[in-house]
N, C-alpha and C positions, 0 to 999 in steps of 0.2 A: 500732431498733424500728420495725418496720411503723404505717404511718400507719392500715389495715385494723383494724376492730375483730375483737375473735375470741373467741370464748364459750367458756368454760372451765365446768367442773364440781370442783367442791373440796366437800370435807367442810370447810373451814373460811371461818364467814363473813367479810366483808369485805375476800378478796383479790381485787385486780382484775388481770387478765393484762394488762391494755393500759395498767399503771402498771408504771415502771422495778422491773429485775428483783429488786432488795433490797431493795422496796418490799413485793414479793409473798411476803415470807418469812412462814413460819408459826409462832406462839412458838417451837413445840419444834425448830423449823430454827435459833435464835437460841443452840441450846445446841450447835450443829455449825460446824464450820469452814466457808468459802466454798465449797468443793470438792464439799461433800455435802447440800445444803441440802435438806430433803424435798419440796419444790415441784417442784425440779426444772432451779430456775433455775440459771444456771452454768453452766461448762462448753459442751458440744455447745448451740448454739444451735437446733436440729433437735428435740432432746429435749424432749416436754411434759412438763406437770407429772405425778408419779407417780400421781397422783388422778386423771386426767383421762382419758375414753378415747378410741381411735385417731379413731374416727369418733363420729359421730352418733349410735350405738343409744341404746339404753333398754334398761333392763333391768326385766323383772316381777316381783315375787315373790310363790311361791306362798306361802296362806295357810300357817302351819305354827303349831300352837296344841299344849297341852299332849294333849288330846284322841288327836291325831296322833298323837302319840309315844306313845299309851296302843294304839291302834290300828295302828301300824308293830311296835310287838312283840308285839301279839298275831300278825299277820302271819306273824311269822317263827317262833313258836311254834307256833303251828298246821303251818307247812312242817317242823318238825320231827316230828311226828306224824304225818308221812306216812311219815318215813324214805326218803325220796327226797332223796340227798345231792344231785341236780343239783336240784330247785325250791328249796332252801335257797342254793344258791350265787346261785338266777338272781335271787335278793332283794339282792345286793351289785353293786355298781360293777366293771367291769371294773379301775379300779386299785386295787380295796380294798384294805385294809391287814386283816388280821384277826390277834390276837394272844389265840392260842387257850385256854382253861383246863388244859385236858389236854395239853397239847404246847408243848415249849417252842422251836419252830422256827415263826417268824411267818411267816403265809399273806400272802402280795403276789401274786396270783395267780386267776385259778378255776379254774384246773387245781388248784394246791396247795389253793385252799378246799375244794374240793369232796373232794376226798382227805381232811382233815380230818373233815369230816362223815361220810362212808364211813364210818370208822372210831365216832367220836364216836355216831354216831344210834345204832349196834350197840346202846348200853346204855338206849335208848328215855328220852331224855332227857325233863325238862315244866318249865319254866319258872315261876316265881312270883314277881311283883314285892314287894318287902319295901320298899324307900324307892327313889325317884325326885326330880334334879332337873332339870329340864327349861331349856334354853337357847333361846331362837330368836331366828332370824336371816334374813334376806332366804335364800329359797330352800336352806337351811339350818337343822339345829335337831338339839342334841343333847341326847340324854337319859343321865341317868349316876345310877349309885343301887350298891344291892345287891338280889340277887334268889339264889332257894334253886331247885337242880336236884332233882329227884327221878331218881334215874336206879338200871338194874337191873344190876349187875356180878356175873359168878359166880351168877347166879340172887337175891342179895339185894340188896332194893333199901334205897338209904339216900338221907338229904338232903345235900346239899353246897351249905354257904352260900357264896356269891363275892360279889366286885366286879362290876359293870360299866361300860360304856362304849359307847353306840352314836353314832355320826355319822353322822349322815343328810344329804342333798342332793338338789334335787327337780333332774333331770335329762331334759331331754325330757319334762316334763310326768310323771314319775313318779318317787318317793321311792326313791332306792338307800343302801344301806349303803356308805360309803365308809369310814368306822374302824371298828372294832370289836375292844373290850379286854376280856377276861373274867379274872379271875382269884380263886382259891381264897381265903376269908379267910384272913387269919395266923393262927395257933392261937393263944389266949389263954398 
């Protein structure tokens, strides 16, 4: 053990890094063998703790409040009402995940999102929130509920109630869709 003191960062209090290494175990490392301890400790002596990061940053996080997520879907509702399949895509993260209502081949992509929409806008979709419950989290924050499409197929238009799921992340200082799960309710 280095005689150096060295400032670690841990979600759990009272581990000191400059106390022997089974010293530093964290309860739920006590329900693991020596080998895999969540700290870190063991093994590769090179290896910090899994909590801890490389360097010195900081990290910020932006405000993210229910509000937000009241206001990141009206966002993307409103992009839909434009019917411009690319300003709906440019609302998601380049590696989003979107796991679409009407298709059953998941968008990992914006080439394949946006293809999605192309199609999807066709029936002039409108969104309506029915229940929401909102999660947040450092620069992160998701919202999940049920919401009703109104949308026009074959010239009639009907309601279709679903699930959702959106996962948001504030990215370079701006909220992207990184998940997003929609699906049809089950029929009673």
């Amino acid at each position: 053990m280095s005689t150096q003191t060295r400032t670690r960062i841990s979600g759990t209090q009272f581990i000191d890094a400059d106390e022997a290494p089974r010293s530093r175990l964290s309860l739920s490392a006590s329900h693991r063998d020596p080998y895999h301890p969540v700290t870190g400790t063991g093994g590769d002596p090179n290896f910090g703790a899994i909590d801890t990061p490389v360097n010195e940053s900081c990290v910020v996080c932006a405000p993210a409040t229910r509000r937000l997520a009241e206001e990141l879907f009206d966002a993307w509702n409103d992009a839909l009402q434009t019917g411009d399949a690319y300003r709906v895509t440019a609302l998601y993260a380049e590696d989003a995940v979107l796991l679409p209502t009407v298709s059953n081949v998941p968008r990992t992509s914006h080439a394949e999102i946006q293809d999605y929409f192309e199609h999807f806008l066709e029936k002039k979709p409108f969104g309506t929130i029915n229940s929401r419950n909102v999660k947040l989290g450092c620069n992160k924050l998701t919202d999940a509920g049920t919401y009703t499409f109104r949308v026009t197929d074959g010239g009639e238009t009907k309601e279709v109630p679903a699930r959702y799921t959106f996962v948001y992340e504030n990215r370079d200082g701006a909220w992207k869709i990184v998940h997003h799960h929609s699906s049809m309710m089950p029929t009673a």
